[in-house]
C-alpha positions in Angstrom: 279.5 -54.6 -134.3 282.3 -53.8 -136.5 284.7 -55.0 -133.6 283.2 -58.7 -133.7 282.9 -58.4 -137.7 286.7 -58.6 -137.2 286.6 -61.6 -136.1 286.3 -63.0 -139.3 289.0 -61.3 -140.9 292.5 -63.1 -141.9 294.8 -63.0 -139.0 292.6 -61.8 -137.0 293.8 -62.5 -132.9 290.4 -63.9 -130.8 292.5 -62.4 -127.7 292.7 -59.0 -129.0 289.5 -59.0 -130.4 287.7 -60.0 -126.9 289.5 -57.3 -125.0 288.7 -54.5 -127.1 284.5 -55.4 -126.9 284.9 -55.6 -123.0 286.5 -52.4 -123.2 283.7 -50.8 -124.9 281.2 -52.6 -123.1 282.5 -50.9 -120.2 281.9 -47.3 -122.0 278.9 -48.3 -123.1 277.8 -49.1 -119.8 279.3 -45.6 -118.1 277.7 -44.0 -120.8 274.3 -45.3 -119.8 274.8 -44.9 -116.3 275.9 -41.0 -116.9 273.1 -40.4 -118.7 270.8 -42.1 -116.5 271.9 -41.0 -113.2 269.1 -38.3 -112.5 266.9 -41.5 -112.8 268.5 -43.5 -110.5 269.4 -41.0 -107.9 266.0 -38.6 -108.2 265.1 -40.1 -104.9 267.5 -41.3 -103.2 268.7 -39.3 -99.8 271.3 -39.9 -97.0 269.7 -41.9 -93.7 270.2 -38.4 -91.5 268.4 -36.6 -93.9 265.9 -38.9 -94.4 264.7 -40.2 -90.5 265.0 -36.2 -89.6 263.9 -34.4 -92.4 261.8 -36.6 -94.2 258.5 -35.0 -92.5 257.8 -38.3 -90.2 257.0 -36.2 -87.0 254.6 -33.9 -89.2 251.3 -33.0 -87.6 248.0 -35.4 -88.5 246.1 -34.6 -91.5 243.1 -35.6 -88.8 243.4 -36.3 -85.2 246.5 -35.7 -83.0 250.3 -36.3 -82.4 248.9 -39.2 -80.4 245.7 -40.6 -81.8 246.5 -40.2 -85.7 243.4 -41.1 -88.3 245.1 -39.5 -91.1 249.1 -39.1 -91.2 250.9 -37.0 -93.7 252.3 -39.2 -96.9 249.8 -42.1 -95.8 246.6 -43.0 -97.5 243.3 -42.8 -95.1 240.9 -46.0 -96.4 237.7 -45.6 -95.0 235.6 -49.2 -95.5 232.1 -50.4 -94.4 229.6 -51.9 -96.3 227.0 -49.7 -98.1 224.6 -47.2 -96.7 226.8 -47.3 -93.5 227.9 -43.5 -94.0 231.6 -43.9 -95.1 230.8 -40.9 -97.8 229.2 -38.6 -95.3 232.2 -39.1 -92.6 234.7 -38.4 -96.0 232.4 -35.1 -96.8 233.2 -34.0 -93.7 237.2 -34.4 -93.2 236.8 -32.9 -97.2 235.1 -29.8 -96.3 237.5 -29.4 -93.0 240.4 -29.8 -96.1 238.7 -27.0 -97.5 238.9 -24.7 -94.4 234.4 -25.0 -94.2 235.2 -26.6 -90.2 237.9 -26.9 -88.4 237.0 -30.7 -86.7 235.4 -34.1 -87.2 234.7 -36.5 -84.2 235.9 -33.6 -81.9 239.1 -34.2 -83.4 241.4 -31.4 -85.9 241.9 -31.6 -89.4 244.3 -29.5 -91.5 243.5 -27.4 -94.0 244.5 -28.4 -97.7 245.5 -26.2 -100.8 243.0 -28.3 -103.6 240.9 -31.0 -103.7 240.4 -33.4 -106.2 237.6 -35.5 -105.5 237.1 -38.6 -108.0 233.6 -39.4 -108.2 233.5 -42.2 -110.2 230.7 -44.8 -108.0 227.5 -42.7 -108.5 228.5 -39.1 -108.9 224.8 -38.0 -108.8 224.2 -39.8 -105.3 227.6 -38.4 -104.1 226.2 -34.7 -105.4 223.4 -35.3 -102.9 225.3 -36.7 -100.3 227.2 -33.5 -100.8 224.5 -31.1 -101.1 223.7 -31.2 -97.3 226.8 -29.8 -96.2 226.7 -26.6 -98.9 226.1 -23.3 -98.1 225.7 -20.5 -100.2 228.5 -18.7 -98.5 230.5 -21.8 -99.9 230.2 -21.1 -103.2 233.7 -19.0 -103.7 235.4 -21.8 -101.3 234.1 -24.9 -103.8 234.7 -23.2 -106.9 238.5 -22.4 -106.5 239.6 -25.1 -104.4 237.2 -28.2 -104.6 237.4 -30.3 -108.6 235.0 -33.3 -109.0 236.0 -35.9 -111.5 232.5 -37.4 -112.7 232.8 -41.1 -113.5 234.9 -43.1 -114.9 238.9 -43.0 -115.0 240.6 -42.9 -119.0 241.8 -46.0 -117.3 242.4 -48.4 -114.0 245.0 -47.3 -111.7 246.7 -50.3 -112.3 247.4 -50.3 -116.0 249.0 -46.6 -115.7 250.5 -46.0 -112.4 251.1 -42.7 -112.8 247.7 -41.4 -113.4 247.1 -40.4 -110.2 250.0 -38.6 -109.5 249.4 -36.8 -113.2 245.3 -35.9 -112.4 247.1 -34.2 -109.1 249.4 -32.1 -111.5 246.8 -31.2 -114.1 244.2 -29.9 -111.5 247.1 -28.6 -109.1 245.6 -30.9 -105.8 247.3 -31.7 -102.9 244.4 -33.9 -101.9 242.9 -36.9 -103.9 239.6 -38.6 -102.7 239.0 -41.7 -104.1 235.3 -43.4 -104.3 235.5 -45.5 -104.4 238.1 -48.4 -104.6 236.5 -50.4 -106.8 236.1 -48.2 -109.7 239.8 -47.4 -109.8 241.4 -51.3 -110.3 240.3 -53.9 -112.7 239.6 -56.2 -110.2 240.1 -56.3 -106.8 241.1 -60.1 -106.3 244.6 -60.2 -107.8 247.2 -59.2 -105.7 249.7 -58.2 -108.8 247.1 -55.8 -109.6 246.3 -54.3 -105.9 250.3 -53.9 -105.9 250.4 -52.2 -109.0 248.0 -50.0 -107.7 249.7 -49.6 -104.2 252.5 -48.4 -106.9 249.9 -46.2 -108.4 249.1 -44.8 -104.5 252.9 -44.3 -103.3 253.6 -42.0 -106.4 250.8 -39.9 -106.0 251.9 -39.9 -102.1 255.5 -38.9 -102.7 255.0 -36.3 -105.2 253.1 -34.6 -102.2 249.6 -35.4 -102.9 247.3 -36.9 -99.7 244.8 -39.5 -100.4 241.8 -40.3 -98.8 240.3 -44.2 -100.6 236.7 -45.0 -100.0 236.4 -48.8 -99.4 234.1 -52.0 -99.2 234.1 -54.9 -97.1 233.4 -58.3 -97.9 229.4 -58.9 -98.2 229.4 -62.0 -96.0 230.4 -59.4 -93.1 228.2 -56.9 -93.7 225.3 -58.0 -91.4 227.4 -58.3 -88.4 226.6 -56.2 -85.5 227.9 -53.1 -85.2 229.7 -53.4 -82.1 231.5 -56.6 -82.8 235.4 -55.5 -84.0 236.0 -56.3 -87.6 239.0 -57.4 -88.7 241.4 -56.2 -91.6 240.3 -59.6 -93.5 237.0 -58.4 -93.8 237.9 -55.8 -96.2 237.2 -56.8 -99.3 239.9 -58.1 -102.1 243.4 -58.0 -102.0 245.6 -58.0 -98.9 247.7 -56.0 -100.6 245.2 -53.3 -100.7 245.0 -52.4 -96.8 248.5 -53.8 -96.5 249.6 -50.8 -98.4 247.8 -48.3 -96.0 249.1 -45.8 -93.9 245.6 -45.9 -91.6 242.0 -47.9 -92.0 239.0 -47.2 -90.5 236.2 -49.5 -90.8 232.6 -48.4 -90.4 230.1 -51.1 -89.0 226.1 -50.9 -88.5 223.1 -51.3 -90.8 222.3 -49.4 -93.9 220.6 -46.3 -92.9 221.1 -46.5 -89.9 221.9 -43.6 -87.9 224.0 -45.0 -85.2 227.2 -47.2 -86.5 230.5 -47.7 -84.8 234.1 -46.7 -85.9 236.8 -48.9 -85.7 240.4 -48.3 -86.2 241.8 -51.5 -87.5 245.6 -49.9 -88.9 246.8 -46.7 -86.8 249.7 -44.5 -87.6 249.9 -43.7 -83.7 247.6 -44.6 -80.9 244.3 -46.0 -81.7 241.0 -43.7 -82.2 237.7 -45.5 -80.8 236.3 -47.9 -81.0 233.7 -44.8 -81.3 230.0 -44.9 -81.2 228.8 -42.1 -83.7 225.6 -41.2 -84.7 225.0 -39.6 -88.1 222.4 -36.8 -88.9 221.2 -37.9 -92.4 219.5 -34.7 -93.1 222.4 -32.1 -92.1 225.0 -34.7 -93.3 227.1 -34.2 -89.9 228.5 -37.1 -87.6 228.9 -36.7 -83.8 230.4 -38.8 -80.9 227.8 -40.6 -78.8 229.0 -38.8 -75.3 227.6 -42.2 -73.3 231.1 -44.0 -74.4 233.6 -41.2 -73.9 236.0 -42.4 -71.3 236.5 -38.6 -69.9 232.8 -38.7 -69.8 232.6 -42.2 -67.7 235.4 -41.2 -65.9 233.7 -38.1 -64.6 230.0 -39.7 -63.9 231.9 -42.2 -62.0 231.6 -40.7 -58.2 233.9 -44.3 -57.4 236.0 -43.8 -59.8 237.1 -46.6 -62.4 239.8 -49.4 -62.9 240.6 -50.0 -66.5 238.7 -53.5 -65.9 235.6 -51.5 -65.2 235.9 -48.9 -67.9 237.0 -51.6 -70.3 234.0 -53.7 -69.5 231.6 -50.8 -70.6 233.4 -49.7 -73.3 232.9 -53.4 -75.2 229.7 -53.8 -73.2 230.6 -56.9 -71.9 233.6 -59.4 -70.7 236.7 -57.0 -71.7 239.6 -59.2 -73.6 242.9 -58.5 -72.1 243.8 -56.3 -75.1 240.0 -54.5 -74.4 241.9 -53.5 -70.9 245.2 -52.4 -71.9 243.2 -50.1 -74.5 241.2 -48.7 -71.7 244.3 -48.0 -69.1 245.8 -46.2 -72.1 242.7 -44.0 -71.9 243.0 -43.6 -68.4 246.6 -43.1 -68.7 246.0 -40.0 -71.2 243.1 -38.9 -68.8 245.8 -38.7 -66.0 249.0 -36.5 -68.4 246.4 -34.2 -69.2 245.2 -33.2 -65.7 241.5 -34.7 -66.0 242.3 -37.6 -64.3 244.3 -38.7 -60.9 245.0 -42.4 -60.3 245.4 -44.1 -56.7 247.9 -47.0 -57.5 246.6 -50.7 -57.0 247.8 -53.6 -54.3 249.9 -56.5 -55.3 248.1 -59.7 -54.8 248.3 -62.0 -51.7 246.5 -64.2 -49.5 243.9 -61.4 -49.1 243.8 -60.7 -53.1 245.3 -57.3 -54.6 243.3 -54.3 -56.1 244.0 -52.8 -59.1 244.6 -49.1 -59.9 241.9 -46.9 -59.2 241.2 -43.5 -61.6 239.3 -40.6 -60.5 238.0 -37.3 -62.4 241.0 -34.7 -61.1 239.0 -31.2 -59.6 239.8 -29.3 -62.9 237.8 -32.0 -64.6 234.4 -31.6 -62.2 234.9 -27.6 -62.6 235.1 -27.4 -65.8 232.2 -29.0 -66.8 230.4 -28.1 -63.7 
């Protein structure tokens, strides 16, 4: 300031004058940069250190290396419309998180340090929904590693982005369950606001905290069939919200009804399902309906199967092209992990080819013989 008052002084050179306020612009500038430069390096890391060391080949939260539903550092959203049983499948990969089972859907979960579960869509109902699964033997385990948030947030997600990660903090979690979505944005339309809470999600997820997002899909959806494969467009709101995802599973069926089917629309890895589950309502536990387990087919199958055939009862119907590939990939694992041997096909020609034939290996029969 006193530099440019100069300016106005007798004599004064314009040259001289405009040289010197660069020149402390400059220092001005260093100086901010000095003092800022934990800020702008905090997170920044050299490529090596970051494809090799930056946890990306860490093992699933819940499945395996091959068929992830829940990856380290990547939010799990669970959608379907209401009644459909997305908070008794979340009880269960929580309690897992809590060391109360080892699996859900046959499949591992890992254990977690602390759980912070915000129930802010009917807490009372998710206390019920809860209740099920409790044990008095549980009591110690839900006490010192298992916090409930009951309703509503001090504020949406999107208006302080950092409230996640800071709810983490204060209640030392390394798990976060959201339920649901809804409740934690303003509205679920605008897609500044589903970024701003996608900011809200990523800082949570980098300061080492897992998040699990209970989810709804759009109503005009919600009386599809069960077996019919939803789309990611059918979740409801913002793009921006399942865009943001690390994996979505969407739950279809009717209210109440015990027998929905999983589909998993966004993968980490290799796709789980589609899977036919059937919920106990009274124990709160989920199972795999053993009727569409390829391994299962495979083995009842004296003829063995093509990935045509297997594909065909898997969708219960004419098998897309994309239906097939899904079901050689099953076949494929079947076949690397001994259950399975596969008699390659015949190129076509005047006579017609034949496709590749699999057939439950001998281990397979003996083991569940």
């Amino acid at each position: 300031m006193r530099t440019l008052q100069r300016v106005r002084e007798p004599g004064a050179d314009p040259e001289a004058i405009r040289s010197e306020v660069e020149t402390e612009v400059r220092a001005e500038r260093e100086r901010a940069l000095a003092s800022g430069q934990g800020r702008l390096s905090r997170f920044a890391t050299d490529g090596w250190s970051f494809v090799k060391e930056s946890g990306a080949n860490a093992q699933p939260l819940w499945g395996t290396g091959e068929k992830t539903v829940w990856a380290p550092g990547e939010s799990l959203m669970i959608v379907g419309a209401p009644g459909v049983g997305k908070t008794t499948l979340a009880h269960q990969v929580i309690f897992a998180r809590l060391g109360l089972t080892e699996t859900v859907l046959e499949m591992p979960v890992a254990p977690s340090r602390r759980v912070l579960y915000l129930a802010m869509d009917r807490p009372k109902q998710i206390a019920k929904a809860m209740a099920r699964r409790v044990f008095p033997t549980d009591e110690k385990i839900l006490r010192e590693r298992l916090v409930v948030w009951e309703g509503p947030l001090p504020t949406t997600l999107d208006k302080e982005p950092d409230l996640l990660a800071d709810l983490a903090a204060a209640h030392q979690a390394d798990t976060i369950v959201i339920d649901s979505l809804k409740d934690a944005v303003s509205t679920m339309v605008d897609d500044s606001l589903a970024v701003a809470f996608h900011n809200a999600r990523m800082r949570a997820l980098r300061n080492g905290v897992e998040i699990l997002e209970l989810h709804h899909q759009r109503k005009a959806t919600a009386d599809a069939p069960r077996g019919q494969r939803p789309g990611l467009d059918q979740v409801y709101g913002s793009t921006w919200f399942t865009a943001g995802a690390g994996s979505v599973l969407f739950v279809t069926g009717r209210a109440g009804d015990p027998a929905v089917t999983l589909h998993h629309l966004k993968t980490p890895t290799g796709e789980v399902g589609p899977l036919d589950v059937t919920h106990d309502h009274v124990r709160g536990t989920t199972t795999v309906d053993p009727t569409k387990d390829p391994a299962v087919l495979l083995r009842n199958a004296l003829g063995g199967l093509t990935a045509r055939e297997l594909a065909t009862i898997l969708v219960g119907g004419d098998p897309e092209r994309a239906d097939v590939e899904k079901a050689r990939r099953h076949l494929s694992r079947l076949v690397d992990s001994s259950l399975a041997t596969k008699t390659d096909g015949i190129a076509g020609g005047a006579g017609g080819g034949q496709q590749a034939r699999y057939y439950a290996s001998a281990r397979h029969l003996i083991s569940v013989g």
